[in-house]
FISE-15905 format. One line per 3 residues: number of its first residue (from 1); for each residue x, y, z of C-alpha. Coordinates in nm, 3 decimals. Example, Ala and Ser with C-alpha at 12.3 -4.5 7.8 and 13.67 -1.06 7.14 Angstrom:
BEGIN
1) 1.230/-0.450/0.780 | 1.367/-0.106/0.714 .
***
This chain:
BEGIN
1) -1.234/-4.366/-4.917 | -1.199/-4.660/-5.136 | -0.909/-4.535/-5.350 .
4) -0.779/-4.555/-4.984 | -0.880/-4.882/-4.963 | -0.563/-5.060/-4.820 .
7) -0.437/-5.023/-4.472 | -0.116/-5.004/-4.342 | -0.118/-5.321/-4.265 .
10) -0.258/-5.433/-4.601 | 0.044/-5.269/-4.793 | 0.301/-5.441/-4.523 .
13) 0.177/-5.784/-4.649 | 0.156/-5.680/-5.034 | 0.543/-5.534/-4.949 .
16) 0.587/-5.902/-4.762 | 0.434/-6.133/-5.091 | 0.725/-6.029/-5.262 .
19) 0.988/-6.195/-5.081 | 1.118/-6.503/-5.129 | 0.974/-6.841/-5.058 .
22) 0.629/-6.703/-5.073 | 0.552/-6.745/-5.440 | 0.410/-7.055/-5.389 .
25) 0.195/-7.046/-5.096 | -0.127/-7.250/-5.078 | -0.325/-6.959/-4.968 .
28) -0.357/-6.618/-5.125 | -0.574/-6.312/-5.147 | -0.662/-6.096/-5.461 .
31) -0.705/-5.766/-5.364 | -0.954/-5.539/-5.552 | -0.619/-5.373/-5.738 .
34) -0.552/-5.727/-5.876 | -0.233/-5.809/-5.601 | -0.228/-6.189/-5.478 .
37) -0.126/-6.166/-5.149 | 0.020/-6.539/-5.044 | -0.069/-6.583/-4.660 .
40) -0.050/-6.864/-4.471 | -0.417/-6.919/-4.332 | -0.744/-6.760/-4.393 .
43) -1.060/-6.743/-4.132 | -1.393/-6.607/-4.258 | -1.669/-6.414/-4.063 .
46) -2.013/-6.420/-4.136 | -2.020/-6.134/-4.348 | -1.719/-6.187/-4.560 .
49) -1.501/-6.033/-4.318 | -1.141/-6.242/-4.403 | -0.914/-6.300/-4.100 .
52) -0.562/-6.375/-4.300 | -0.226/-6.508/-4.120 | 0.086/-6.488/-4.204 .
55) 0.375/-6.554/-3.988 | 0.159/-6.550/-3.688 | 0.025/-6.224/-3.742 .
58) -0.318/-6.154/-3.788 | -0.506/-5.910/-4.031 | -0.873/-5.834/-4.104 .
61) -0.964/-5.752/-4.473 | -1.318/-5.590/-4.543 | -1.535/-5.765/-4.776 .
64) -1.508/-5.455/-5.020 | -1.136/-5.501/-5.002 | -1.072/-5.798/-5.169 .
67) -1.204/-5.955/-5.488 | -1.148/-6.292/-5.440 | -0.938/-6.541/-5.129 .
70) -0.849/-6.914/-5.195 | -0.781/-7.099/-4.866 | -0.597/-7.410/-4.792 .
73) -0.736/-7.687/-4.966 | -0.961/-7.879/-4.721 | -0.834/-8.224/-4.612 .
76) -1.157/-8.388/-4.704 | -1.195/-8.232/-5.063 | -1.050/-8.523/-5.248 .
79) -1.229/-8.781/-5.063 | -1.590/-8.619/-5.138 | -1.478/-8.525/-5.493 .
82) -1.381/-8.936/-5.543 | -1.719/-9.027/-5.366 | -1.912/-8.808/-5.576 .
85) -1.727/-8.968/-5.889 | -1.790/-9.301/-5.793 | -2.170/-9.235/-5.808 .
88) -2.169/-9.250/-5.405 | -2.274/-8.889/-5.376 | -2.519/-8.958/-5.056 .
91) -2.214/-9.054/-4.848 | -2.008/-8.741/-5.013 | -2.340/-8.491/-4.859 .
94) -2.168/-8.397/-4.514 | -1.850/-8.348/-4.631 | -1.969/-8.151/-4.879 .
97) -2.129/-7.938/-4.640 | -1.853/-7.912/-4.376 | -1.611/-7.831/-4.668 .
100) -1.941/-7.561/-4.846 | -1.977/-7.375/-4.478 | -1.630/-7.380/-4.337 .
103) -1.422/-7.260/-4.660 | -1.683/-6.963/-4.747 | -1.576/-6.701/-4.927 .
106) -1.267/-6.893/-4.976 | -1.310/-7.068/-5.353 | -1.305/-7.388/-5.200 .
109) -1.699/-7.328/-5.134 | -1.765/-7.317/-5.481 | -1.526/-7.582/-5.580 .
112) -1.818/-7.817/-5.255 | -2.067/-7.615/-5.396 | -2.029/-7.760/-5.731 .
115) -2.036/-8.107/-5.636 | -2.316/-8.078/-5.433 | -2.515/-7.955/-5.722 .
118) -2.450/-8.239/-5.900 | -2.556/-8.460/-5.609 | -2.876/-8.306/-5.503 .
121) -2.986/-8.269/-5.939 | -2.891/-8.667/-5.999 | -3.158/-8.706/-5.622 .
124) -3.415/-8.497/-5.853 | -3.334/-8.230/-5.539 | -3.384/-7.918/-5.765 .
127) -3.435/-7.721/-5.461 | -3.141/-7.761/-5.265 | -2.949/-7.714/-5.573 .
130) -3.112/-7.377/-5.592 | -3.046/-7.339/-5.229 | -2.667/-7.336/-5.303 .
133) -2.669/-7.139/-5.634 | -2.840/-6.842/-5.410 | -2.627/-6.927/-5.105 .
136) -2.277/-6.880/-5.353 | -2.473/-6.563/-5.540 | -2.519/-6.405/-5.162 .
139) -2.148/-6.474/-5.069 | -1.991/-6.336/-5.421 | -2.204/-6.070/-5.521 .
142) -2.261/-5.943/-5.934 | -1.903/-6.140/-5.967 | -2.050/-6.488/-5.920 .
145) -2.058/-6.631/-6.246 | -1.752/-6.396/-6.384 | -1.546/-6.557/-6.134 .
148) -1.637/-6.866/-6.147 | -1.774/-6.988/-6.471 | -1.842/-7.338/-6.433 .
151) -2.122/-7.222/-6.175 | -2.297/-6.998/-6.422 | -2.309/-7.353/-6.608 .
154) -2.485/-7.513/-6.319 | -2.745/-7.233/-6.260 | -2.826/-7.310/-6.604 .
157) -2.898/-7.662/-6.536 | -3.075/-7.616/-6.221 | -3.309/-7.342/-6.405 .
160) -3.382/-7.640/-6.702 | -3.435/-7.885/-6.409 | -3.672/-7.687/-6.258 .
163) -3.880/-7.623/-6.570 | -3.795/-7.238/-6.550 | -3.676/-7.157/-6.927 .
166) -3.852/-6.862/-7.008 | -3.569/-6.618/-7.256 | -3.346/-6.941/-7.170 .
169) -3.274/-7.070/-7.495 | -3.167/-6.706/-7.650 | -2.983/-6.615/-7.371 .
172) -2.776/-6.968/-7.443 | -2.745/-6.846/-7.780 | -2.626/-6.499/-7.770 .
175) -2.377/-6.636/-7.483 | -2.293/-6.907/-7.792 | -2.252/-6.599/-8.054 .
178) -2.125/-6.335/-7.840 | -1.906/-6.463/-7.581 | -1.566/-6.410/-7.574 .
181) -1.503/-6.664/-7.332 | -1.484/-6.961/-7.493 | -1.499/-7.184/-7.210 .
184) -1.793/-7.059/-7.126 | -1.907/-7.129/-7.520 | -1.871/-7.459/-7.436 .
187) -2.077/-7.508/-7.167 | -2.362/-7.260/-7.336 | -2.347/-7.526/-7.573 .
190) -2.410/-7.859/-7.390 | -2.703/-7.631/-7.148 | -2.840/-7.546/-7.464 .
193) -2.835/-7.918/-7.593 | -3.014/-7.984/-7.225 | -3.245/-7.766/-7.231 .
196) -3.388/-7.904/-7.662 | -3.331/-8.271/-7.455 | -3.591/-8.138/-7.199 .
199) -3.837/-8.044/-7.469 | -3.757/-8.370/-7.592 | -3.619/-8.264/-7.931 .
202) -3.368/-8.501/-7.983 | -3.237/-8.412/-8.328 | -3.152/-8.060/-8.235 .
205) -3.015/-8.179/-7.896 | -2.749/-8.419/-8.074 | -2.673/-8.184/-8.306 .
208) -2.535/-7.935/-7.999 | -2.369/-8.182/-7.777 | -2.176/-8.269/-8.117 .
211) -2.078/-7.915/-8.156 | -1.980/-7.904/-7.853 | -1.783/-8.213/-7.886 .
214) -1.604/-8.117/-8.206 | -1.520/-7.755/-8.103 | -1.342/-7.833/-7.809 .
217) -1.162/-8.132/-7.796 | -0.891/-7.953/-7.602 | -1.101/-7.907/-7.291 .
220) -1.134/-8.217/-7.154 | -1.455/-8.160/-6.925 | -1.664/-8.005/-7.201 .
223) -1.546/-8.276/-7.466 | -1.621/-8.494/-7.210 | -1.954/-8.437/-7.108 .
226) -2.015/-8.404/-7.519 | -1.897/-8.724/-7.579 | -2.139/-8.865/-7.294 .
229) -2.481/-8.665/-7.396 | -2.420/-8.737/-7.780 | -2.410/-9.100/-7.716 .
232) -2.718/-9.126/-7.491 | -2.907/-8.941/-7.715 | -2.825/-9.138/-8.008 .
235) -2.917/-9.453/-7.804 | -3.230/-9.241/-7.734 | -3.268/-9.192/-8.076 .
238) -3.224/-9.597/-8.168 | -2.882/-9.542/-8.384 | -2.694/-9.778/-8.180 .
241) -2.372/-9.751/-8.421 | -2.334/-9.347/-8.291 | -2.442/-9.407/-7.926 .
244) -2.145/-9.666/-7.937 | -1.898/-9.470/-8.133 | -1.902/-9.165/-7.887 .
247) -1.942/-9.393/-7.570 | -1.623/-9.558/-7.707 | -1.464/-9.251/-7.768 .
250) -1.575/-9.139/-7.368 | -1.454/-9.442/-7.241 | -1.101/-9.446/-7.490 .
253) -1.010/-9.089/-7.390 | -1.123/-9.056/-7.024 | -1.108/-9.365/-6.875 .
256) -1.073/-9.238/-6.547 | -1.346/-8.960/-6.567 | -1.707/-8.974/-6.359 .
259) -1.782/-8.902/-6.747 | -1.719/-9.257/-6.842 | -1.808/-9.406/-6.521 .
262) -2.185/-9.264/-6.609 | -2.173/-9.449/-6.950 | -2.082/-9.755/-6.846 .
265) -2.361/-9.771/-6.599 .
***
């Protein structure tokens, strides 16, 4: 049955992405063959259930059917992204959650999800974070944290957070010496730098936020967020001349990024 998998209707629209003028759509569909189907609009049922449109035409694709959908960016993303940015993350909450519950299964709900992560950990609300880890984990299956990496990240702060590190730190490692994913590297890296600050061992917690910082200077969000835990750290620490040198760095390089606002606070 599931070699079977798509319907008539299902091959009509993969036969339909390949005209013209669709290329670009806002909305697609990535079928479990690997096909991006561009559609119009997407609707999501309770179960995963996706109601796609395209050209005023309606089709229903199983949950098993697809491997991934991203939806029409929500008109309100922005706005709560800027909020959260701005340190005004209490104001950014029902957005957020509008945005988290009406774009599931649609990427966007990760993309809210993410944010609201960071706002309930800076409230010391480890248990709504958790709430939305398991809440993403339910809607995405074993494919969570392949698919989106950034989250597998966050679960790793929320464990720290929440004191529950057993096996953490050599997990973080063999991710550090194994992956192939270097992206995720990165952020094995700075979680692992977290979770020696949360022991309060300094000295080895510098010394992997500046790994992190010199390894990958090309990805701006890791380097970033490098550049920021190095420096407090070092002001931790008392060397004032390295807490200012990597601030300075933060502040030189990404001006505009909630990664500098947070050092000059």
């Amino acid at each position: 049955m599931k070699k079977q998998i798509l319907s008539h209707v299902l091959r009509g629209l993969l036969l339909a992405s390949l005209a013209p003028g669709l290329a670009h759509a806002q909305a697609f569909v990535e079928l479990v063959n690997g096909q991006q189907v561009p559609v119009d609009r997407i609707l999501s049922r309770p179960d995963g259930t996706l109601a796609v449109f395209r050209d005023g035409q309606s089709t229903d694709i199983a949950r098993d059917q697809y491997i991934r959908a991203v939806g029409v960016k929500p008109e309100r993303m922005d706005e709560a992204s800027r909020l959260v940015d701005q340190g005004n993350g209490e104001q950014a909450l029902s957005i957020l959650n509008d945005i988290f519950r009406s774009s599931a299964y649609q990427t966007w709900d990760v993309s809210a999800g993410l944010l609201l992560i960071n706002v309930h950990l800076g409230a010391n609300n480890v248990a709504s974070a958790r709430q939305t880890i398991d809440q993403l984990k339910r809607r995405y299956g074993d494919r969570t944290f392949t698919l989106f990496p950034d989250l597998q990240a966050k679960d790793w702060s929320v464990r720290i957070s929440a004191g529950q590190i057993s096996g953490l730190e050599d997990e973080l490692t063999g991710v550090i010496r194994d992956s192939a994913n270097r992206e995720l590297v990165g952020r094995a890296l700075i979680a692992r730098g977290e979770l020696k600050l949360a022991r309060t061992q300094l000295r080895p917690a510098v010394l992997d936020f500046l790994r992190a910082a010199h390894f990958f200077r090309g990805n701006e969000s890791i380097h970033a967020q490098a550049l920021l835990k190095a420096g407090q750290v070092f002001t931790q620490l008392g060397e004032t001349a390295n807490a200012r040198r990597f601030l300075s760095e933060l502040r030189e390089r990404y001006p505009d990024s909630s990664y500098a606002a947070r050092a000059a606070q």
